[in-house]
C-alpha positions as CSV (number, residue, x, y, z in Angstrom):
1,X,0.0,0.0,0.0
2,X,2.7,2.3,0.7
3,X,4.4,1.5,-2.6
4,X,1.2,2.3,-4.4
5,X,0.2,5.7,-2.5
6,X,3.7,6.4,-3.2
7,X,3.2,6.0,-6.8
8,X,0.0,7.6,-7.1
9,X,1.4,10.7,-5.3
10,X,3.7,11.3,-8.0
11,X,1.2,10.7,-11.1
12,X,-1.0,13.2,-9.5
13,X,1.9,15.6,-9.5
14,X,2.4,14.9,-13.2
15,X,-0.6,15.3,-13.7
16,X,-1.1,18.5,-13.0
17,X,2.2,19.4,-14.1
18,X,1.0,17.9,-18.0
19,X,-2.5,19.7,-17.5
20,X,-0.2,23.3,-16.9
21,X,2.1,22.9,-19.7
22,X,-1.3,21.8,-22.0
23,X,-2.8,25.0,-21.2
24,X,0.4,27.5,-21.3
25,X,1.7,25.6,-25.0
26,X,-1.0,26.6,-27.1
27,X,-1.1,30.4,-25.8
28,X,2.5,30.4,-26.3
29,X,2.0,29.8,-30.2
30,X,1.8,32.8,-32.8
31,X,-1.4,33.3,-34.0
32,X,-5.1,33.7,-32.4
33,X,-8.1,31.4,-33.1
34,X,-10.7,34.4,-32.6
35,X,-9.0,35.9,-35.6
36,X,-9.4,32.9,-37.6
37,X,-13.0,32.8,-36.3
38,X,-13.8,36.3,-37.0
39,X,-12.0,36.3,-40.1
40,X,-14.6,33.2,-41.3
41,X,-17.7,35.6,-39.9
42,X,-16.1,38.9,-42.1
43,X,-16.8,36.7,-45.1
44,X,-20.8,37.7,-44.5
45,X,-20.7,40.8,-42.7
46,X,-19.3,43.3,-40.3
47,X,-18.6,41.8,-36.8
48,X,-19.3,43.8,-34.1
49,X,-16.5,44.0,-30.6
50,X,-19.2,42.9,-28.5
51,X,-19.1,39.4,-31.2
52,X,-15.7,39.0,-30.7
53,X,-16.1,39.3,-27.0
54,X,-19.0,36.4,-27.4
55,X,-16.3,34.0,-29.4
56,X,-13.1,34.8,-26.9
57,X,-15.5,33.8,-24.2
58,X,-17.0,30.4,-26.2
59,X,-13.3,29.5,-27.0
60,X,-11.9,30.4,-23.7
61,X,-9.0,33.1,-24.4
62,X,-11.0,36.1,-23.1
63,X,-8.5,38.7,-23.4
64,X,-10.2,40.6,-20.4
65,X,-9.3,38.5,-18.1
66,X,-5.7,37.8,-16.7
67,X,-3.9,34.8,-17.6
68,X,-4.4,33.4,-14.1
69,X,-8.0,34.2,-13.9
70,X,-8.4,31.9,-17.2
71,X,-6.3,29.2,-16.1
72,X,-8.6,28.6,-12.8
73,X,-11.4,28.5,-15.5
74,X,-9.2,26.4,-17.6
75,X,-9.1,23.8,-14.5
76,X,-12.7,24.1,-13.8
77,X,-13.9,23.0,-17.1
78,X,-11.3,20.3,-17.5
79,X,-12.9,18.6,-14.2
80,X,-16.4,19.0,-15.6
81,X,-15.8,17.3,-18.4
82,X,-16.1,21.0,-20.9
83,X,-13.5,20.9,-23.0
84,X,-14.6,23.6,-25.0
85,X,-15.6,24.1,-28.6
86,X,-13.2,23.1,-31.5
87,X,-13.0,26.0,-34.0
88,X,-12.0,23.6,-36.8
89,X,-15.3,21.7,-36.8
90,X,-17.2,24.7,-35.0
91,X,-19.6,24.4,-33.4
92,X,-19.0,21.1,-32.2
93,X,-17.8,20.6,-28.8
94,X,-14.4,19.2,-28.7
95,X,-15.6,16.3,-26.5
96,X,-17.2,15.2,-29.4
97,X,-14.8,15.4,-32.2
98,X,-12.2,13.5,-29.9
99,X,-15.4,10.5,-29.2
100,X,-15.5,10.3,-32.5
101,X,-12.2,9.7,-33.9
102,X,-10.5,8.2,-30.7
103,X,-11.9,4.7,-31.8
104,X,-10.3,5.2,-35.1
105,X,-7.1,5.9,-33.4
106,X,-7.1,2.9,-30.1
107,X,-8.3,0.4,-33.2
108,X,-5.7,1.3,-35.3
109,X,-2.7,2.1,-33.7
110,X,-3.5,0.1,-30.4
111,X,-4.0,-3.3,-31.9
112,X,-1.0,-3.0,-34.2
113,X,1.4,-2.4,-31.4
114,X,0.0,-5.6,-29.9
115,X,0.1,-7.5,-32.7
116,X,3.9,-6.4,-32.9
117,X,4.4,-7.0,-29.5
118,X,3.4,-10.1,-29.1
119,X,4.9,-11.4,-32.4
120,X,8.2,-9.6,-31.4
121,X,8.6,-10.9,-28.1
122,X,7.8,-14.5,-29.3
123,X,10.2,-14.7,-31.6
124,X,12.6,-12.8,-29.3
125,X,12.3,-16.0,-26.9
126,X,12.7,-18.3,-29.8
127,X,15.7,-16.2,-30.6
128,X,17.4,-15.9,-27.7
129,X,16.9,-19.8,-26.8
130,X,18.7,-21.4,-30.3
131,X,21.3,-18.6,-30.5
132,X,22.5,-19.3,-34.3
133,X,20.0,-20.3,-35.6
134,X,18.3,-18.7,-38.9
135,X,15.7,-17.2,-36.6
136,X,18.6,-15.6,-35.3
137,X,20.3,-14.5,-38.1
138,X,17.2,-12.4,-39.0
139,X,17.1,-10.0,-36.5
140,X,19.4,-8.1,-38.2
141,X,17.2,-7.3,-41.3
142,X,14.1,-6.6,-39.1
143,X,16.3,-3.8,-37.1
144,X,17.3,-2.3,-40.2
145,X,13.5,-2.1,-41.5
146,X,13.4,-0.1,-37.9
147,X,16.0,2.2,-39.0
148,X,14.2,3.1,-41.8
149,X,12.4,6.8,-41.1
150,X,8.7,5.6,-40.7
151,X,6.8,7.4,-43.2
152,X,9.6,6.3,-45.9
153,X,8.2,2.7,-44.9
154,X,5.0,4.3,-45.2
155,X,5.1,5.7,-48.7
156,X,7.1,2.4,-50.1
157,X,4.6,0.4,-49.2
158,X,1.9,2.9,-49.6
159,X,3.0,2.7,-53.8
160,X,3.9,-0.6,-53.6
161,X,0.4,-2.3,-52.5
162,X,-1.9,0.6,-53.0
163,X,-0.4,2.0,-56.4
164,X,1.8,-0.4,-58.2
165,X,-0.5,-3.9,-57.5
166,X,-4.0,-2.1,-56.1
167,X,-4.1,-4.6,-53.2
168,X,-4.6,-2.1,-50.3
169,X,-6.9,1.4,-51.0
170,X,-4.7,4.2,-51.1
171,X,-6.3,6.3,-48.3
172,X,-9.6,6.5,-46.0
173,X,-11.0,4.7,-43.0
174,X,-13.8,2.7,-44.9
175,X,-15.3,2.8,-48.0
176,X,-17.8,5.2,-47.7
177,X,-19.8,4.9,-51.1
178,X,-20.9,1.3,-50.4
179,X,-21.0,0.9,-46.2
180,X,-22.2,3.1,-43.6
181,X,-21.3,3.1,-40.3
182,X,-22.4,0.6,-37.7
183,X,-22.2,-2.8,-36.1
184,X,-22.4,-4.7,-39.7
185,X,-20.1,-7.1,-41.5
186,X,-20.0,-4.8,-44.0
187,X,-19.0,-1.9,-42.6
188,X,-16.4,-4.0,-40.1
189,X,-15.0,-5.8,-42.4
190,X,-14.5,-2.0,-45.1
191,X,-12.5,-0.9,-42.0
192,X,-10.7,-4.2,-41.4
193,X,-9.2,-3.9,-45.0
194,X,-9.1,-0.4,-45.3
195,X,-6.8,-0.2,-41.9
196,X,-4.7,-3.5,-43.2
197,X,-2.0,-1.0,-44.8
198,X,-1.7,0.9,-41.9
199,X,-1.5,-1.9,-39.4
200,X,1.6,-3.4,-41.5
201,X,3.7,-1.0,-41.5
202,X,3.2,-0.3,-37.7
203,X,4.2,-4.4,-37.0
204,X,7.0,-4.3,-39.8
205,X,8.7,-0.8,-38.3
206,X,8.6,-2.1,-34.7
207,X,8.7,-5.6,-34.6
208,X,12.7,-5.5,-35.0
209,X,12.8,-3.6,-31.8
210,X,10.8,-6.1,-29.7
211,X,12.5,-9.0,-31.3
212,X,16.0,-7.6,-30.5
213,X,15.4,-6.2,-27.3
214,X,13.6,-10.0,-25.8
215,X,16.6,-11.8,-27.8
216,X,19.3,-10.0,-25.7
217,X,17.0,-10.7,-22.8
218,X,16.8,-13.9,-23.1
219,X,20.9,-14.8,-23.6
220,X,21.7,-12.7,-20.6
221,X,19.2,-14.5,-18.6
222,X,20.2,-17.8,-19.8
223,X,23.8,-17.4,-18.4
224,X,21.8,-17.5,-14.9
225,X,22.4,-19.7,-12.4
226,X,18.9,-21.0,-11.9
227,X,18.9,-22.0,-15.6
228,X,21.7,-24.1,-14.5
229,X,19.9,-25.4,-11.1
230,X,16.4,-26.0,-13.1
231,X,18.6,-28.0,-16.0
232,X,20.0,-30.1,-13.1
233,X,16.9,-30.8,-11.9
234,X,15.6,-32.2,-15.1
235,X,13.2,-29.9,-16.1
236,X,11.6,-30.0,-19.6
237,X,13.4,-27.6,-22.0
238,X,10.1,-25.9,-22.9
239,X,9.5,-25.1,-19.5
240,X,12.4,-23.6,-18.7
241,X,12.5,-21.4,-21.5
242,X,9.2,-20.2,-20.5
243,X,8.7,-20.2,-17.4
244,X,12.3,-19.8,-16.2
245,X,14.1,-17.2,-18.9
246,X,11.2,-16.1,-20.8
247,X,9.3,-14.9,-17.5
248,X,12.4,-13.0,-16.2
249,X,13.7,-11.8,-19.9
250,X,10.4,-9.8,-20.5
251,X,10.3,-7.5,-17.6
252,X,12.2,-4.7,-19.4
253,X,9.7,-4.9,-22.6
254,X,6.4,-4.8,-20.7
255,X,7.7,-1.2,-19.6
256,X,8.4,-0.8,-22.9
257,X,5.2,-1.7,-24.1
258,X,3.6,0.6,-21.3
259,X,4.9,3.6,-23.2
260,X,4.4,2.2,-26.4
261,X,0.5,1.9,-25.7
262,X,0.4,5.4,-24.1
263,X,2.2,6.8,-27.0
264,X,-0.5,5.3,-29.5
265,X,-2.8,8.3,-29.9
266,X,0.3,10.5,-30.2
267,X,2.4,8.4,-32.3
268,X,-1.0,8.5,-34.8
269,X,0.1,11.7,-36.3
270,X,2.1,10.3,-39.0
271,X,0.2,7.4,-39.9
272,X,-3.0,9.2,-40.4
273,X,-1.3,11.9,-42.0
274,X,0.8,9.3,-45.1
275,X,-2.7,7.5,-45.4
276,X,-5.2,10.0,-45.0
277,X,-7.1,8.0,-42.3
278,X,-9.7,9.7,-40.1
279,X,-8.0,9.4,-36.7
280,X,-7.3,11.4,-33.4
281,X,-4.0,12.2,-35.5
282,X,-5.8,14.3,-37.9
283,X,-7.8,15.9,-36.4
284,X,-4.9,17.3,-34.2
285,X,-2.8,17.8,-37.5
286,X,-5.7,20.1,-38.3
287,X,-6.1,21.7,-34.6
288,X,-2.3,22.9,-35.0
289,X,-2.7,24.5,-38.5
290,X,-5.9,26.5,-37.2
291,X,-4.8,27.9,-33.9
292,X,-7.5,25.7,-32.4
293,X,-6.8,26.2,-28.5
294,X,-9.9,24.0,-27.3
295,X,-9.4,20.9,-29.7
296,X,-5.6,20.7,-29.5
297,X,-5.6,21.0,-25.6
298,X,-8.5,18.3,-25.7
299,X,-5.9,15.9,-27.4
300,X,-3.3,16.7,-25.4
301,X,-5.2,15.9,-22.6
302,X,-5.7,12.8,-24.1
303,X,-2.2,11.7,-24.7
304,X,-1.0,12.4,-21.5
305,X,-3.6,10.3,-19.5
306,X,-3.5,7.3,-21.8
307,X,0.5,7.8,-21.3
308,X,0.3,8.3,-17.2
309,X,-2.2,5.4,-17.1
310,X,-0.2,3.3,-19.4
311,X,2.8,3.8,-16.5
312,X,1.2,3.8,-13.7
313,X,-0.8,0.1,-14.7
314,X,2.8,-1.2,-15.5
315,X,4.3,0.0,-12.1
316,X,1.2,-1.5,-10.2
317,X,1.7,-4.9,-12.5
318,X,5.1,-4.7,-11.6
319,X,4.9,-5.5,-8.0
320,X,2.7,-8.4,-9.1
321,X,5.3,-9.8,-12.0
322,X,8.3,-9.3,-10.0
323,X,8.5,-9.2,-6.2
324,X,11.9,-7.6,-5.5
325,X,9.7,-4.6,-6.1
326,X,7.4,-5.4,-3.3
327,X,10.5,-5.8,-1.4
328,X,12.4,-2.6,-2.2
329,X,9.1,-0.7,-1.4
């Protein structure tokens, strides 16, 4: 208990520490979204000072109010669950826009990092077990597909199966002249293939670094001497491998998959922006080119709780995976 209040104490801290820096960034930026509002209004009329006092006040960057003054207010409606109104897809609440492509992003990004962890660290153990092997002797091509700048990947493949041979669509989240969207086979199975592209080059750009990382793992933890001691003692090879080195080898990834899954929303930006698909990664693309306070504060706001709750679950699964931590603490 002491471990975890201990923890918990110091999330709360960054916390609040992220939530600051989210609302000083944006202010810090040239440019002012109630220009780019008014300038949209001008287009059918005069607009009046008392207007442009009406849209500071909807946007929240009243100018008649101290910075201070607006950062209290910034708090308030963070903890009520306001998160303003987006001016790139005014009037919509930004609570909205980020419900609606969130999904996009989590299916997306979030399942390919699985997939690429899982596959990574399996054949990291497999690796790492029959050193020399041709298993082996790949890990040096996947790394190097890792070295390769992602949205280079991106493109290559992007012309390769989208242009060259037409097996992947070139851009989009589903087809939308045939399905609409809902709980049909149809429409799941548009996004399924639609999101195949993607999804690839997420496993082929990261699986190198899994593989190598549980490989190097697994042959320090091998040299052990309870390897030695469970050999001795009989044990099955394929228990020792995975309940002996396997279990041990993979502590350092699952913190690196922690971050890996809390970066997912905003390692998005790229991949939505070489395939055009309709994620959180967009729409913050589009927040940043528009001065759009609300919308890119309601992202950021996103990435940093999916990245402190991504650490935190790992430090509390820690003291359950290995118990020198319960120890220590």
């Amino acid at each position: 208990m002491r471990y975890v209040l201990q923890k918990l104490g110091f999330y709360v801290a960054a916390l609040w520490a992220a939530l600051t820096l989210n609302f000083l960034i944006p202010r810090w930026m040239p440019g002012d979204p109630v220009d780019i509002m008014i300038s949209k209004l001008a287009t059918r009329g005069p607009v009046t000072p008392s207007t442009r006092h009406a849209i500071e006040l909807l946007l929240g960057t009243d100018s008649q109010q101290p910075l201070w003054q607006q950062y209290i207010a910034y708090l308030g409606q963070i903890f009520s669950g306001n998160l303003g109104t987006s001016v790139v897809y005014f009037p919509t609440p930004v609570a909205k826009v980020i419900s609606q492509t969130l999904p996009w992003t989590i299916g997306l990004i979030g399942i390919a990092t699985i997939i690429s962890f899982l596959v990574g660290i399996g054949l990291g153990t497999l690796a790492g077990w029959k050193r020399g092997s041709w298993l082996d002797n790949v890990i040096p091509v996947t790394t190097m597909l890792q070295s390769v700048p992602y949205f280079w990947l991106a493109l290559i493949l992007l012309f390769a199966f989208g242009s060259v041979w037409q097996v992947f669509p070139l851009n989009g989240g589903y087809d939308v002249y045939t399905t609409s969207i809902g709980l049909s086979w149809p429409f799941i199975s548009s996004v399924l293939y639609y999101g195949a592209l993607p999804a690839l080059t997420i496993v082929i750009s990261s699986i190198g670094g899994w593989m190598l990382g549980m490989r190097n793992m697994m042959v320090s933890t091998l040299s052990e001497d309870y390897i030695l001691t469970a050999e001795a003692k009989g044990l099955k090879p394929g228990r020792i491998m995975r309940t002996y080195a396997a279990r041990n080898a993979v502590l350092p990834s699952i913190a690196g998959f922690a971050i890996s899954l809390g970066f997912v929303v905003a390692g998005s930006i790229v991949t939505e922006a070489v395939f055009s698909y309709p994620g959180i990664g967009s729409a913050l693309l589009q927040a940043v080119n528009s001065n759009d306070y609300a919308l890119m504060q309601g992202i950021f706001l996103v990435i940093t709780l999916s990245v402190l709750g991504a650490n935190l679950l790992v430090d509390l699964l820690y003291t359950i995976i290995d118990p020198r931590t319960r120890a220590r603490a």
